[in-house]
C-alpha positions as CSV (number, residue, x, y, z in Angstrom):
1,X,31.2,-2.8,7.4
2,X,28.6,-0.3,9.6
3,X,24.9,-0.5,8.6
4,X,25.2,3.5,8.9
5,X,27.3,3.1,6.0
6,X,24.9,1.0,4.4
7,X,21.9,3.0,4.9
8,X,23.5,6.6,3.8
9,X,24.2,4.2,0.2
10,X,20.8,3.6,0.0
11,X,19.1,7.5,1.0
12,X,22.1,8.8,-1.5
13,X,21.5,6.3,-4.3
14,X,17.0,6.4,-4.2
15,X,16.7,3.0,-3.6
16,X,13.4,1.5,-2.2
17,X,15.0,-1.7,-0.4
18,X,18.3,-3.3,0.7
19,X,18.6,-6.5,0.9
20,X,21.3,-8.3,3.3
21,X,21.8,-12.1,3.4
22,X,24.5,-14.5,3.7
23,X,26.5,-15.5,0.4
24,X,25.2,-11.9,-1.4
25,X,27.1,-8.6,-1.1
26,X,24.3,-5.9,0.4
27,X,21.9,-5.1,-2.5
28,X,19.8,-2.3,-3.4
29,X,16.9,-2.4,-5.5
30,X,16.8,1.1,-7.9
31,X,13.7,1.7,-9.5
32,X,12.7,-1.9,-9.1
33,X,16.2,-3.5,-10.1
34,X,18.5,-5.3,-8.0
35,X,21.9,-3.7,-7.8
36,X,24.4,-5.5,-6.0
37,X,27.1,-2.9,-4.7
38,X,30.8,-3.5,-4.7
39,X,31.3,-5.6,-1.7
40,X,32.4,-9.5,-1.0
41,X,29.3,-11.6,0.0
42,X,28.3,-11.7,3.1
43,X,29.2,-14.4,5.6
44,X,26.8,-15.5,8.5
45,X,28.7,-13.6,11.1
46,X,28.9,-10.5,9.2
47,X,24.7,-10.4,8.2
48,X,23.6,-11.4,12.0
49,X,26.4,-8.6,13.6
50,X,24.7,-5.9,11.0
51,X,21.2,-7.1,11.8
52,X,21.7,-7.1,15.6
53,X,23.3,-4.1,15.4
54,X,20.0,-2.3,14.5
55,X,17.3,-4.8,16.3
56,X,16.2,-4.8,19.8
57,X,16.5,-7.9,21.8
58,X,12.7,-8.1,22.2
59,X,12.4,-8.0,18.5
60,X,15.9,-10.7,18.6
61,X,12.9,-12.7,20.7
62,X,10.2,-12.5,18.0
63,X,12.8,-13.7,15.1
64,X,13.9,-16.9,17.5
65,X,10.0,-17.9,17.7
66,X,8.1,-16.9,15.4
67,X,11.0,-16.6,12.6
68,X,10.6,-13.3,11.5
69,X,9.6,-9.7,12.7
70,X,9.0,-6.3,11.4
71,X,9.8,-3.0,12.6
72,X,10.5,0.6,11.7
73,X,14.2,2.4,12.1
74,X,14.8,5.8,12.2
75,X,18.1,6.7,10.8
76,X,18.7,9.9,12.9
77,X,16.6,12.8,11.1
78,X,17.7,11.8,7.7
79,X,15.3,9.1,7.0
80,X,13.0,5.8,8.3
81,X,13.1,2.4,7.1
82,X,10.9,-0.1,7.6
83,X,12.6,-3.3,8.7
84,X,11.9,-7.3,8.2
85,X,14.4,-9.2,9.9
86,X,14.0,-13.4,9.1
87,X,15.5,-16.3,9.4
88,X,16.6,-18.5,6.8
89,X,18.3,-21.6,6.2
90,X,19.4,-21.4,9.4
91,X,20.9,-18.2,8.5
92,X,19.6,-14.4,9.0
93,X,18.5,-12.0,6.9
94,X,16.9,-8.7,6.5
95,X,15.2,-6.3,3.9
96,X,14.8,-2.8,4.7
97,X,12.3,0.0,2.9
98,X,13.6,3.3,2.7
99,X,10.4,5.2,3.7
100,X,10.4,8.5,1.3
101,X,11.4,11.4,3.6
102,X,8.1,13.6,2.4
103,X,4.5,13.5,1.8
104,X,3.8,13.6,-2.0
105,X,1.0,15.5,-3.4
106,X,-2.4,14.2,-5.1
107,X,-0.2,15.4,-8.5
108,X,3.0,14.3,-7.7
109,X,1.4,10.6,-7.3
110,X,-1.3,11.2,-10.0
111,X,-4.2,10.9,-8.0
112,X,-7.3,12.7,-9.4
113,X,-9.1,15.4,-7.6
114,X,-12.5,13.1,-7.3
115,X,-10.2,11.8,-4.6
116,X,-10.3,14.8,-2.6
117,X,-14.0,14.8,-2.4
118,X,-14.2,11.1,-1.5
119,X,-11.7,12.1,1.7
120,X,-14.5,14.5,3.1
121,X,-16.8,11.9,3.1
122,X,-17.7,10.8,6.9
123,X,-18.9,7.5,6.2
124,X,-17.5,4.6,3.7
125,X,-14.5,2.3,2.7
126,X,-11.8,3.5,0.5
127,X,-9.7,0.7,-0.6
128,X,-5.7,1.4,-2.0
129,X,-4.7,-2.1,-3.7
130,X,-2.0,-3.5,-5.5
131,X,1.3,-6.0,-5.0
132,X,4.0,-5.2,-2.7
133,X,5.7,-2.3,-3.5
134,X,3.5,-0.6,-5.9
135,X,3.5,2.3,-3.2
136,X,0.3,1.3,-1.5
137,X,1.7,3.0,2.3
138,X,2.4,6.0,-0.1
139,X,-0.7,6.8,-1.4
140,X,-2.7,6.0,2.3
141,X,0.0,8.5,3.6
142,X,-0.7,11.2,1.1
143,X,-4.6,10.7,1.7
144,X,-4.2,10.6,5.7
145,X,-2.3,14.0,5.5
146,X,-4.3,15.8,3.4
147,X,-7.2,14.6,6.0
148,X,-5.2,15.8,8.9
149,X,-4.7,19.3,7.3
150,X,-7.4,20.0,5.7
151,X,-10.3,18.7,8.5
152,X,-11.3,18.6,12.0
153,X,-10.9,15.2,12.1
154,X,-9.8,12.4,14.8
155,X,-7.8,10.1,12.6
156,X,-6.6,7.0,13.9
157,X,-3.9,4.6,12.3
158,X,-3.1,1.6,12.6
159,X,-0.1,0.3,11.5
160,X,2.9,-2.4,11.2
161,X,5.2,-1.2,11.5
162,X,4.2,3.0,11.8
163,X,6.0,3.8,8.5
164,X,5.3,8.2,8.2
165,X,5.0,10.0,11.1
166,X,2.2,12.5,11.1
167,X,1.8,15.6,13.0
168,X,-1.3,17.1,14.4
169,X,-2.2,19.5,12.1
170,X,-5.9,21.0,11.7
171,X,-7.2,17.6,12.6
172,X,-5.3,15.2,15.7
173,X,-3.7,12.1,14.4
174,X,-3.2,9.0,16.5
175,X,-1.2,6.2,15.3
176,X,-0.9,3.0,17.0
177,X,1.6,-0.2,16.0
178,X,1.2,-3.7,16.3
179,X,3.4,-5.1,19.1
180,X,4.1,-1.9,20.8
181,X,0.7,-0.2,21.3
182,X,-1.9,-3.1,20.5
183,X,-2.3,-6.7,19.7
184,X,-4.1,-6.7,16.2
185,X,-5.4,-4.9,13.5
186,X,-9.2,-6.0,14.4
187,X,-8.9,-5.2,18.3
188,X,-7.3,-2.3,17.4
189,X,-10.2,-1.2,15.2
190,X,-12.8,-2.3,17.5
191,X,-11.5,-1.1,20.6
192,X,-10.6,2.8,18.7
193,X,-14.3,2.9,17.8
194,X,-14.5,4.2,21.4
195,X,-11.8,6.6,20.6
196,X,-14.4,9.1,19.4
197,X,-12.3,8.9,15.7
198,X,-13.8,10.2,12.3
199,X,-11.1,8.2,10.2
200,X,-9.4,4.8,10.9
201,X,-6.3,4.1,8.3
202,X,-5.8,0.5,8.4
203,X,-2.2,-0.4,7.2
204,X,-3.3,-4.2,6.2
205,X,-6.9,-5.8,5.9
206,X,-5.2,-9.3,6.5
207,X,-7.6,-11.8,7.7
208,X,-11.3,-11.9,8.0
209,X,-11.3,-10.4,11.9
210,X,-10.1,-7.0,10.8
211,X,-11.8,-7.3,7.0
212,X,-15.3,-7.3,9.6
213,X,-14.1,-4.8,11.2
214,X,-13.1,-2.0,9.3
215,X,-16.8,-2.9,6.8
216,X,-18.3,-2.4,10.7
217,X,-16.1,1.0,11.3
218,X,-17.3,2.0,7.5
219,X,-21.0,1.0,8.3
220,X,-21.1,2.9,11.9
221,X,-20.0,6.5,10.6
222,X,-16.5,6.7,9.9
223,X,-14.3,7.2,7.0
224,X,-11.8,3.8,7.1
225,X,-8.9,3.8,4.5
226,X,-7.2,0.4,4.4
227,X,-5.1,-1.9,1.6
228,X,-5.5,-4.9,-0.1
229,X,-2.8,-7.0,-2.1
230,X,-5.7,-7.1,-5.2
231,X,-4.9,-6.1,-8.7
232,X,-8.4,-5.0,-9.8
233,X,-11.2,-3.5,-8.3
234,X,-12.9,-6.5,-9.4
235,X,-11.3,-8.7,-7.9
236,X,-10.5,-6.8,-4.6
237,X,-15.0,-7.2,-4.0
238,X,-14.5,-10.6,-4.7
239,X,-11.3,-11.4,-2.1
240,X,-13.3,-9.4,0.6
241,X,-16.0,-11.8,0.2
242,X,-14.2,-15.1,-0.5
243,X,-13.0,-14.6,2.8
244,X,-16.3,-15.3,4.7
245,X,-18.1,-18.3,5.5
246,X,-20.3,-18.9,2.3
247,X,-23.0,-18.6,5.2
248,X,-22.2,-14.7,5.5
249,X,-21.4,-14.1,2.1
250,X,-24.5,-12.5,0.7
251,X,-25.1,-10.6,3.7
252,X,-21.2,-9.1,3.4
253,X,-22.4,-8.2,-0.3
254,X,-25.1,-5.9,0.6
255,X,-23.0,-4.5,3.3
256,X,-20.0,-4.1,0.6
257,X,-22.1,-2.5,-1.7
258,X,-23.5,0.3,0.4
259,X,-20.1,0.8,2.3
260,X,-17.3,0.9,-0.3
261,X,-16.6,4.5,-1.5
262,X,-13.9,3.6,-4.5
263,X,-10.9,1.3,-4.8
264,X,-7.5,2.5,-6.3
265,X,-5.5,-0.4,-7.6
266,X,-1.9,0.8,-8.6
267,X,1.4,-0.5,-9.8
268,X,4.7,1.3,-10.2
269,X,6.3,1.2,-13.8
270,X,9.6,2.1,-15.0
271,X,9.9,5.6,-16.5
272,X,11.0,5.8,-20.4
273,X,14.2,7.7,-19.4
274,X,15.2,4.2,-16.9
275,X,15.2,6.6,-14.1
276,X,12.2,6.9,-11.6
277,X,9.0,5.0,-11.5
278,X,5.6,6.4,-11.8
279,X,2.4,5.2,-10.3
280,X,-0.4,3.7,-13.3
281,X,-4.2,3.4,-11.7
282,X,-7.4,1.6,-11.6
283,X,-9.8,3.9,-10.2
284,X,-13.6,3.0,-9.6
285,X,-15.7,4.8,-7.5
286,X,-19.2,3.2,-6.4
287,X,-22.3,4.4,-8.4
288,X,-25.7,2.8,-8.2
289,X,-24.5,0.8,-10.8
290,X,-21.6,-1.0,-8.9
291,X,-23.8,-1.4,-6.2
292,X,-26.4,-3.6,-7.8
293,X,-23.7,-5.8,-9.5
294,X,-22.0,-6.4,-6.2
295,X,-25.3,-7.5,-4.5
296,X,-26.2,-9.5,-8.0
297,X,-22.9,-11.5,-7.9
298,X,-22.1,-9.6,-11.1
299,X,-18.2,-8.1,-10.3
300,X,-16.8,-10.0,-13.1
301,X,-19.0,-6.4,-14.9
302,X,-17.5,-4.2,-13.0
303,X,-14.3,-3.2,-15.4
304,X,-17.2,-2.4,-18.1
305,X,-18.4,-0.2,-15.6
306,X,-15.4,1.6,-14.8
307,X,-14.9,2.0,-18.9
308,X,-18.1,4.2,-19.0
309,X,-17.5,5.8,-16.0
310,X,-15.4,8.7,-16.5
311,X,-17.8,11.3,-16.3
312,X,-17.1,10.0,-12.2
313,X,-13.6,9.9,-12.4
314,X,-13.1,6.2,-13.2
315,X,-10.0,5.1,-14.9
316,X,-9.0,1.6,-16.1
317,X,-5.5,0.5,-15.9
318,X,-5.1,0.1,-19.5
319,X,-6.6,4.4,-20.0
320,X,-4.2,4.9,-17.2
321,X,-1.0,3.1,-19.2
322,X,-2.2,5.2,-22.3
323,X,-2.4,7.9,-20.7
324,X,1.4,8.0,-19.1
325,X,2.7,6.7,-22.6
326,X,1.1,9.3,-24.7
327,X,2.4,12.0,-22.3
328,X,5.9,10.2,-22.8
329,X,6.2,9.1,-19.1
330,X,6.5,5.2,-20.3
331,X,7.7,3.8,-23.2
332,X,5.8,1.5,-25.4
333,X,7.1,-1.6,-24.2
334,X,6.1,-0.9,-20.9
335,X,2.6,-0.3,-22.0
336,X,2.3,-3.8,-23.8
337,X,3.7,-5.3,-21.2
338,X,1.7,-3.9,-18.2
339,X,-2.0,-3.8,-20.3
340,X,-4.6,-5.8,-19.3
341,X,-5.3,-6.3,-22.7
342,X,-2.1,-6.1,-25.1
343,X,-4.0,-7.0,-28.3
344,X,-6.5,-3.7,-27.9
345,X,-3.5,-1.7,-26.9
346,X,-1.5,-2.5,-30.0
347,X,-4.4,-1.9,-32.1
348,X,-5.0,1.4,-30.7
349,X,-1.4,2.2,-31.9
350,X,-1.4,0.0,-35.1
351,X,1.4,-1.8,-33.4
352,X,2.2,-5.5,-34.0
């Protein structure tokens, strides 16, 4: 068994992941299912010969001491993955994301136009939450490149691993990885400050260093784009600021509230036909409104907010869930399932 072999399944058959580790043939997951494909399980010697097949011996060095790494592959011209090689048990492992081969556009995601005008903003924080693999790196992708052709702009990214790989286009794009090209997400924010850049991209706001950082970037006079692993816009204000010292906490909500631009929470849903998944959003953008009930401890009103605010392209996730199953996109049971609130739902539809 090659891991070319393995790979070319996954490009030819759409799926996001594969999954090798011992005792499991190779899995895919399509359209967010797990598909084991016609193989025996895999032994120890056969998932460490694939997985050091594809992994450098410094990276070999990160998985013996720290017990895992991640990297990107490129699988000739045909396609990129990004890699997480572990260990467990005793045993290794890996999962690899196929990283789509194109940039989507704003439609093709279902991104409203507001967003374009929030892009040409030169100051602010625009925030892409949602779990993993709800196409987060997707959506910062499509935003970075429509800012690199559509600007003069210095755009820097920061990323691990570097997922789509961006040319210079109207604007110069510099992206930088963790491990190869800098230490950390916060150093690397800091230290491109003196990079003369108009946007930052930060792949990851993971720990309270680069969360100061990038609300510093935003406050200074740059455009930073980062994610979050939040489900609401709510509750993405109110994991930014549960991460400070309650000593800093009501100075980070004044800064929050003058510096964040709009938050796009998203999940990926199961089409009606079983066949493709299709992005559903929160959307809230920052109005005077939002500003006063982040400095007033008040996010708990922000949803209500985003329900009256569609006159400035505000969304909730349950309008957006509507939305796709009115247009047919997602069935009904997807809906229920998904909504924030299942019993207004099935009273919309007089559906018990």
């Amino acid at each position: 068994m090659e891991i070319d072999h393995l790979l070319q399944i996954c490009i030819e058959r759409n799926a996001s992941d594969i999954h090798l580790t011992v005792g499991k043939p190779p899995t895919l997951r399509v359209d967010g299912m797990l598909d084991a494909l016609d193989y025996d399980p895999l032994t120890a010697n056969d998932t460490e010969n694939l997985i050091k097949s594809i992994t450098s011996e410094q990276h070999l060095q990160k998985v013996q001491k720290f017990g895992g790494v991640d990297f990107g592959l490129s699988f000739g011209d045909v396609a990129r993955f990004r890699v997480s090689v572990y260990k467990q048990k005793g045993y290794w492992g890996t999962s690899l994301r196929l990283i789509p081969s194109k940039l989507f556009s704003f439609e093709e995601i279902g991104l409203p136009l507001i967003t374009k005008e929030l892009l040409q903003k030169h100051r602010g924080l625009v925030l892409v939450t949602g779990p993993t693999g709800s196409g987060k790196t997707t959506t910062l992708a499509t935003m970075t490149d429509y800012i690199n052709a559509n600007l003069d702009a210095h755009i820097i990214t920061i990323e691990d691993p570097i997922e789509y790989y961006h040319e210079h286009k109207k604007g110069i794009i510099t992206q930088r990885e963790l491990g190869v090209d800098v230490f950390s997400f916060s150093e690397a924010i800091v230290k491109g400050l003196r990079m003369n850049p108009d946007v930052i991209m930060v792949g990851e706001m993971r720990d309270l260093a680069t969360i100061e950082a990038a609300i510093l970037a935003a406050e200074t006079g740059h455009l930073v784009l980062a994610t979050l692993h939040t489900t609401s816009a709510s509750q993405t204000v109110d994991r930014i600021i549960n991460v400070f010292p309650p000593q800093q906490q009501e100075q980070i909500r004044i800064q929050l509230s003058t510096s964040i631009l709009a938050i796009f929470c998203q999940q990926l849903l199961l089409k009606s036909a079983k066949k493709g998944r299709v992005a559903a959003f929160e959307i809230m953008i920052t109005t005077p409104s939002i500003q006063n009930l982040i400095r007033e401890k008040k996010t708990y009103r922000i949803t209500s907010d985003i329900q009256t605010g569609t006159k400035y392209g505000m969304m909730t996730f349950d309008s957006s869930l509507v939305d796709l199953y009115q247009r047919s996109i997602i069935d009904f049971e997807t809906l229920e399932n998904n909504a924030f609130e299942p019993d207004q739902v099935r009273a919309k539809f007089q559906k018990k």
